[in-house]
C-alpha positions in Angstrom: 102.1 50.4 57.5 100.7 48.9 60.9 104.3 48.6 62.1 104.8 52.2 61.1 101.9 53.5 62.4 102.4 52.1 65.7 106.2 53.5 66.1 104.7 56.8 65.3 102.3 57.1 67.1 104.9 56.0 70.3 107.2 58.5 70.0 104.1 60.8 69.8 103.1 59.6 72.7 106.7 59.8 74.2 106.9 63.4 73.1 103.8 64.3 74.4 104.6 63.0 77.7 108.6 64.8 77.8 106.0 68.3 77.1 103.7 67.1 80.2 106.4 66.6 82.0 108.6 69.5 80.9 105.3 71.6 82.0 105.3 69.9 85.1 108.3 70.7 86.0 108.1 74.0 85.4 105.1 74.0 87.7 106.9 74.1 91.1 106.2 76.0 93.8 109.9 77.7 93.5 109.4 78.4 89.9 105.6 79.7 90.3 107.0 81.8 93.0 109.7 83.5 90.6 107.7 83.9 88.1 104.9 85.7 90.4 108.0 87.9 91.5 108.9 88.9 88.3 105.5 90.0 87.3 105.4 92.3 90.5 108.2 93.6 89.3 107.2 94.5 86.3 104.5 96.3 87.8 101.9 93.1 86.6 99.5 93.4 89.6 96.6 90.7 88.6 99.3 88.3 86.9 101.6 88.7 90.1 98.7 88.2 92.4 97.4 85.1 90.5 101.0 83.4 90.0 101.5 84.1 94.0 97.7 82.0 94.3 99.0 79.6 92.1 102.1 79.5 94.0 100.8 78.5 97.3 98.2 76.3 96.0 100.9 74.2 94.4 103.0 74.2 97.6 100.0 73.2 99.4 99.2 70.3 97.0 102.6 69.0 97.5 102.2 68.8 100.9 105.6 71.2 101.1 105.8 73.2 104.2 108.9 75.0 103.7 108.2 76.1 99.8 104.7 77.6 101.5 106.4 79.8 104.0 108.4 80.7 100.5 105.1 81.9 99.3 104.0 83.4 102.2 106.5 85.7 102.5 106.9 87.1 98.9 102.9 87.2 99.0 103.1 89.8 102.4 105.9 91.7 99.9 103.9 91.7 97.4 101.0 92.9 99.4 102.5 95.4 102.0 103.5 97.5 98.7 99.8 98.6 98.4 98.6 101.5 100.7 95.9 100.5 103.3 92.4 100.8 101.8 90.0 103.5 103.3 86.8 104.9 101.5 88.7 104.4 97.8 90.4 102.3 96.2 94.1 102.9 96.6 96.6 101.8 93.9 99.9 100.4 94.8 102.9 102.7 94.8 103.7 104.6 90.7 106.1 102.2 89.6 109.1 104.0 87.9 108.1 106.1 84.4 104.4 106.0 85.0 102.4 108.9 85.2 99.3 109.3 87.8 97.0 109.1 85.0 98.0 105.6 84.6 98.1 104.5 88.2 94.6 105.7 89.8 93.0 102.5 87.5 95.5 100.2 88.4 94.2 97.2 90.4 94.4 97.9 94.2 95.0 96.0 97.4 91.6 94.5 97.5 91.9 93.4 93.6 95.3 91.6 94.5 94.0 89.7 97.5 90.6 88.3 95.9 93.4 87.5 92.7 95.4 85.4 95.2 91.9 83.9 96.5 90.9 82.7 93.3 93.6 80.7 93.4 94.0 78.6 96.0 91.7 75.4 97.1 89.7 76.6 99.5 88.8 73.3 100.5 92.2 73.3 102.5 93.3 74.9 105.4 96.8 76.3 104.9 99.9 76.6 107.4 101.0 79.7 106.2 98.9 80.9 103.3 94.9 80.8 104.4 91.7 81.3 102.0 90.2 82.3 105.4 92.8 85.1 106.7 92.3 86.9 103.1 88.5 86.2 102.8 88.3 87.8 106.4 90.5 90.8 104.8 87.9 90.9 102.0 84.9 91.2 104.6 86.7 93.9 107.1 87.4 95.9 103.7 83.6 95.3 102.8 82.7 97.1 106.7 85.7 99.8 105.8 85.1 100.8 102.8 80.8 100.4 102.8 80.8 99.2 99.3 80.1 94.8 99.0 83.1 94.5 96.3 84.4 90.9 96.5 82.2 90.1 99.2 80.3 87.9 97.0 84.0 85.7 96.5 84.5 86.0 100.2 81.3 84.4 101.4 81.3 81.9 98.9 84.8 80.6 99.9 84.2 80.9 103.6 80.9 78.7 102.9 83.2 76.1 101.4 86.0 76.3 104.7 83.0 76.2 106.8 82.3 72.9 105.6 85.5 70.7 105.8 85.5 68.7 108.9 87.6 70.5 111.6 87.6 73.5 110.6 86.5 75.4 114.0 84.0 77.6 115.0 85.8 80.8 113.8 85.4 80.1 109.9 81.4 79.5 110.7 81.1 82.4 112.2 83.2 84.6 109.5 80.6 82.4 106.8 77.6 83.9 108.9 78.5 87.3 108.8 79.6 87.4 105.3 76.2 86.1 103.9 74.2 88.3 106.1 76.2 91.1 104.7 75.6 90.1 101.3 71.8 90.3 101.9 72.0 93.7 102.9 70.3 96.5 105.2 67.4 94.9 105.4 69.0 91.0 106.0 68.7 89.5 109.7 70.5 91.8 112.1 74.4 91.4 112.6 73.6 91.8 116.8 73.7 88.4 117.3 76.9 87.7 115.3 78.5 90.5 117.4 77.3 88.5 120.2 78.7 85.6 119.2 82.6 87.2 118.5 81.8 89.2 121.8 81.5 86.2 123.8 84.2 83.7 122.3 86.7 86.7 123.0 87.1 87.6 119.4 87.5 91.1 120.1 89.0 92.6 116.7 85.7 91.0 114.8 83.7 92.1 117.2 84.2 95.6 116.8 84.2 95.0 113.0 80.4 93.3 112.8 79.5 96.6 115.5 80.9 99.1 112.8 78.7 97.3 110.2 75.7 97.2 112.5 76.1 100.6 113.3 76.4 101.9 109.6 72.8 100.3 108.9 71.3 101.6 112.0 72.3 105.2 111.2 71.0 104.6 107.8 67.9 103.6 108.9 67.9 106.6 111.2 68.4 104.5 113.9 70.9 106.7 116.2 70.3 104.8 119.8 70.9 101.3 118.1 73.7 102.3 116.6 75.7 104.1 120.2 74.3 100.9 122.0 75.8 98.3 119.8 79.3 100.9 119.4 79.3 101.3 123.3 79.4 97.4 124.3 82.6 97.1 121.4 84.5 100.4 122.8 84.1 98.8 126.2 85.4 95.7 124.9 88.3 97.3 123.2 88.9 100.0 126.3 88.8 96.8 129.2 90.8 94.6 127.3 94.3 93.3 129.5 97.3 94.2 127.8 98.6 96.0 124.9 94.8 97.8 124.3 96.4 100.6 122.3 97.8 98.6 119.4 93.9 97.0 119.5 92.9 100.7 119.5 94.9 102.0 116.5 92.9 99.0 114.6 89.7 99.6 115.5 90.0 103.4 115.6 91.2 103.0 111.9 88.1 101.0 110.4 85.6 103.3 112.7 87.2 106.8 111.3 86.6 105.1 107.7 82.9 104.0 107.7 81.2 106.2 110.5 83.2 109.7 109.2 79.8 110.6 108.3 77.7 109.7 110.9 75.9 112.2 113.6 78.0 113.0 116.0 76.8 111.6 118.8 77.3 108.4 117.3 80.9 108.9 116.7 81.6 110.4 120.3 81.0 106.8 121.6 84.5 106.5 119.9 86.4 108.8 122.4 87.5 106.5 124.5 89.3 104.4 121.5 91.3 108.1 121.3 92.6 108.0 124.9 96.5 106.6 125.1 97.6 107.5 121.3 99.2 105.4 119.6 101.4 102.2 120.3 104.0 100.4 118.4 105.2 96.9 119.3 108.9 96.8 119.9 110.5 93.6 118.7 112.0 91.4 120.8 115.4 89.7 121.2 115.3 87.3 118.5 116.3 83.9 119.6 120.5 83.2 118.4 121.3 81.2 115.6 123.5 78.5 116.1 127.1 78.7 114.7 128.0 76.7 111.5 128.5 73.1 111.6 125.5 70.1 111.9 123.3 71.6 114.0 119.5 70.4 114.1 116.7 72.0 116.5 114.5 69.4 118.2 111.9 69.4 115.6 114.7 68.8 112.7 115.9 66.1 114.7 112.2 64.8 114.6 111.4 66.1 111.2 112.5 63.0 109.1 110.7 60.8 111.6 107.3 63.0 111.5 103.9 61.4 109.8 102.4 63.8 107.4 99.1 63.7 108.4 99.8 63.9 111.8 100.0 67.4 113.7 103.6 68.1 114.9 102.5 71.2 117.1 99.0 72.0 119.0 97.2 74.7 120.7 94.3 74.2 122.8 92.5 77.3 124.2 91.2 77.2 127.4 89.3 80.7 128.4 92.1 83.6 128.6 95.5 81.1 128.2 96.2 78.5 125.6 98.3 75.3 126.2 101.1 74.9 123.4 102.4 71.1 123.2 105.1 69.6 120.3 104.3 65.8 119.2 108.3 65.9 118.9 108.9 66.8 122.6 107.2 64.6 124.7 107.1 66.5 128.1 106.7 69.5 126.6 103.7 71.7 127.2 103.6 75.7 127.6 100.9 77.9 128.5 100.5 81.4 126.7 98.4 83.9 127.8 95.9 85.1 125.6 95.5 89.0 125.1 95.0 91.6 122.5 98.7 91.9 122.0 100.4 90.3 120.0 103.1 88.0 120.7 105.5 85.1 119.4 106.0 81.8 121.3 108.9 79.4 120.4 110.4 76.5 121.4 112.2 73.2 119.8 112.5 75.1 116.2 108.9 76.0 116.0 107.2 79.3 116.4 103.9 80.5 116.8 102.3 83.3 116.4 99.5 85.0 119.2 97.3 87.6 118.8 94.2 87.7 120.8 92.6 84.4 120.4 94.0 84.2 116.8 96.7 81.9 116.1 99.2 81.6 113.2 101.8 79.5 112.7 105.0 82.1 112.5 107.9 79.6 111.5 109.9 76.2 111.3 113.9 75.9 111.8 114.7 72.8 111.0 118.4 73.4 110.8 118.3 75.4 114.6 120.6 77.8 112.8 117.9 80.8 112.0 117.2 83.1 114.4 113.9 82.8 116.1 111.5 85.8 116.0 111.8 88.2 119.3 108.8 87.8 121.3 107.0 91.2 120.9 107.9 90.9 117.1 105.3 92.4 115.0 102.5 89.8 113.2 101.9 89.8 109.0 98.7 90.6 108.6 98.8 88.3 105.4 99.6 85.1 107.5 97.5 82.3 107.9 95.7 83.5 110.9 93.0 81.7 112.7 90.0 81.9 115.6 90.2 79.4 118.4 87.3 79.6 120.1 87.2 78.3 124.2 87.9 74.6 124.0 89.6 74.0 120.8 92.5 72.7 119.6 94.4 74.3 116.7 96.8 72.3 115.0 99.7 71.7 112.1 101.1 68.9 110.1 104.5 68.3 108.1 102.4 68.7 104.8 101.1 71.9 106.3 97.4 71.1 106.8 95.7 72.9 109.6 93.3 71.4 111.9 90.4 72.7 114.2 88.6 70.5 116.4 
């Protein structure tokens, strides 16, 4: 009966490890992926945004760069579907057979990204897919919109980013401003957080932490405070280099939203943000992909031989310009100009991703055989995006963890 008992309970054990790893396998990055793209397409908002989390949170656990940018791109599909969130909540588009009745509940933008959030370890800084970039989303829609939903989930993962070693200046900052916002009106005043962006050159959250500050001073009654802080970011926004309407069109955006209600000579400080109209970014000429055979870019040459840990591109900022170097290509080193445009930089396979003093890591061609982005093309907003502040160095690994230091 010993005997028996012990065969038995083997082949338990053997079945119970063919189910762990049946569930394992099942548990890839590519198959979370489909099975978050399935649920969009069903119209499944929360499941889709949660398998998308779940999703990049395995690709990021595996170290695996490529199956990231996977994510990353059905996540900014998934997400560009929803209408841009103003005073309301806006649901994505009626999906086929529904009526409005059952649409104006369904989970919106907001509800998708803070379902993504949940998600992922935000203990890690990702290449492509970033706890930070959609917590930051969370906070700007907090400043939009005037109402604190999901801010709570934003500050508390932007605490936890603000902690790992290396994680920059930016993420601090974001963690400031999100926990003074949770305090409310009558928390420690944003001014010095505006300062802070103002002065590191962070011009988009600068004028986001002004809208804030301004919304509580006209609450309070406040009109003067509220021009003074608005005047410095309009100025800010007006002087800036290159490209200041598409920085405009932002700004002007969030403003409209939160201050439509405001006396007006608090929102005639926002003239000047109407002057030039609007600007779109024409893409452009994407780099040529290379014609079939073998045909490796310098960083696929390089990729096999690449640590993991190790950052295969950097960018160090230095005041207005930023120095881009590749561990790959020795000599290399290429300095970008830093502006409120937006802009992609490529070389040796890998592209980057500029706009302002954000950086994003755009893509990887091993195989030199994809076209590069043009170098005007237009940024996803749902990238992983980050703040280098003057002296920093931003970089990547192979198993696509970020760096700031």
């Amino acid at each position: 009966m010993r005997g028996m008992s012990r065969v038995m309970m083997s082949m338990a054990a053997s079945v119970v490890l063919l189910c762990v790893g049946v569930a394992l396998a099942r548990d890839t990055p590519a198959e979370l992926l489909s099975a978050a793209q399935a649920a969009a397409k069903k119209g499944d908002v929360l499941e889709a945004a949660a398998g998308f989390g779940k999703a990049a949170a395995a690709a990021q656990s595996h170290g695996d760069l490529q199956s990231e940018a996977d994510v990353a791109d059905g996540l900014a599909e998934f997400l560009n579907r929803f209408p841009p969130l103003r005073t309301r909540r806006a649901a994505p588009p009626t999906t086929a057979g529904a009526t409005s009745d059952e649409t104006k509940d369904a989970p919106d933008q907001l509800a998708a990204v803070l379902a993504i959030m949940e998600q992922l370890d935000h203990g890690h800084l990702g290449a492509y897919v970033s706890t930070q970039a959609l917590a930051r989303f969370v906070v700007e829609s907090a400043v939009r919109t005037g109402e604190p939903r999901g801010l709570r989930a934003a500050a508390d993962a932007l605490e936890k980013q603000a902690k790992i070693r290396k994680s920059g200046r930016g993420v601090r900052t974001l963690a400031v401003i999100a926990a003074t916002m949770l305090e409310g009106p009558e928390a420690a005043p944003l001014e010095e957080s505006f300062e802070v962006c103002r002065k590191a050159g962070w011009g988009h959250l600068a004028f986001v932490v002004a809208v804030e500050t301004a919304a509580r001073h006209v609450v309070k009654g406040e009109a003067d405070a509220a021009r003074q802080i608005l005047d410095s970011a309009v100025k800010g926004v007006v002087s800036s280099a290159q490209n200041e309407a598409a920085l405009r069109q932002r700004v002007r955006f969030l403003a409209d939203a939160r201050l439509r209600d405001a006396p007006e000579d608090v929102r005639g400080v926002l003239e000047p943000l109407r002057a030039g109209g609007s600007v779109g970014l024409a893409g452009g000429a994407g780099g040529a992909g290379a014609s079939g055979g073998r045909s490796l870019s310098a960083v696929g040459n390089a990729w096999p031989k690449l640590t993991k840990s190790k950052p295969f591109v950097t960018v160090k900022r230095s005041g207005d310009t930023a120095i881009v170097r590749q561990s790959f290509q020795k000599k290399f080193s290429e300095e970008v100009e830093l502006d409120f445009g937006e802009h992609v930089q490529n070389s040796g396979g890998v592209a980057l991703w500029f706009c302002g003093r954000d950086v994003s890591l755009c893509m990887v061609d091993e195989s030199g055989r994809n076209g590069m982005p043009g170098g005007s093309s237009s940024k996803s907003s749902w990238r992983a995006w980050y703040l280098l502040a003057d002296g920093e160095t931003w970089g990547v690994s192979k198993s696509g963890a970020v760096t700031i230091k």
